[in-house]
C-alpha positions as CSV (number, residue, x, y, z in Angstrom):
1,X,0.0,0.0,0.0
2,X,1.4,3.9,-0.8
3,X,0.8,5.9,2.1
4,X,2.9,8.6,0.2
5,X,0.8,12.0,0.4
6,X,-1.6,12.1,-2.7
7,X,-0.6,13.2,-6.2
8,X,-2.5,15.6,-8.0
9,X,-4.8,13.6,-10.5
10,X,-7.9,12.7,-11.0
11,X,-10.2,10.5,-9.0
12,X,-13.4,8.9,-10.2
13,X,-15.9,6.8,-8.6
14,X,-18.7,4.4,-9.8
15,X,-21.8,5.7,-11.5
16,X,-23.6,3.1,-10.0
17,X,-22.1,4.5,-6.2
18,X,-24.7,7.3,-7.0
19,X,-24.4,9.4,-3.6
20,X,-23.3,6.4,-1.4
21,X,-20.7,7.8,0.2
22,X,-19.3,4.3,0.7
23,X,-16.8,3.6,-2.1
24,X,-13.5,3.2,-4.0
25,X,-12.4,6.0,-6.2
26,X,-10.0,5.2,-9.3
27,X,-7.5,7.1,-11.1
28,X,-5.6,6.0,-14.0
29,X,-2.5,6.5,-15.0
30,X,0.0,5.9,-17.6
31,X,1.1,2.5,-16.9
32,X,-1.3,1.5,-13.8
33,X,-4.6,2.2,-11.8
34,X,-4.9,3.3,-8.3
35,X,-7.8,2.8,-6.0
36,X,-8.1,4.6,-2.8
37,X,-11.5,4.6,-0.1
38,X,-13.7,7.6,-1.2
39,X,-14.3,7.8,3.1
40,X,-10.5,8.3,3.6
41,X,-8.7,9.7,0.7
42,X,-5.6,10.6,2.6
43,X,-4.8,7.1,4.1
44,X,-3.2,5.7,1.0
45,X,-4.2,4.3,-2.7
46,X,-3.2,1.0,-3.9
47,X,-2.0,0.6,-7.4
48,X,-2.5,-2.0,-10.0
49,X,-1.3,-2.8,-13.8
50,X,-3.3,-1.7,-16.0
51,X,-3.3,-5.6,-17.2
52,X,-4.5,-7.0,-13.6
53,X,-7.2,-4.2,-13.1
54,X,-8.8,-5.3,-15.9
55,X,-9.0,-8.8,-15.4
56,X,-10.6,-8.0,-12.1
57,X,-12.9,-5.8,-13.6
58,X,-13.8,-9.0,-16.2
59,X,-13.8,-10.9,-13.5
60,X,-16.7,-8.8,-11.5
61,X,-18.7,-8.4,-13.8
62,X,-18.7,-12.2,-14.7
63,X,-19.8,-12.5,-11.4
């Protein structure tokens, strides 16, 4: 987990959230995807490759 303070980009959360304020946010970037908790943005973000957050994203919506 990065608990390095937060770069300026840009965070986005699930249309389906709608105003739950109980979600992930996700940023993309060049060569990865970070998530971070919408409740705590501060606390950290966890990063993925661009590769593995997509076959979680198949994955879900397999599910």
């Amino acid at each position: 987990m990065n608990h390095d303070p937060p770069i300026r980009r840009e965070w986005r959360k699930s249309t389906r959230s709608g105003s739950n304020p109980s979600c992930v946010e996700v940023s993309h970037l060049s060569d990865s995807v970070a998530v971070r908790d919408s409740k705590s943005p501060y606390s950290g973000n966890i990063s993925f490759t661009q590769q593995a957050f997509e076959a979680f994203l198949r994955f879900i919506k397999d599910e």
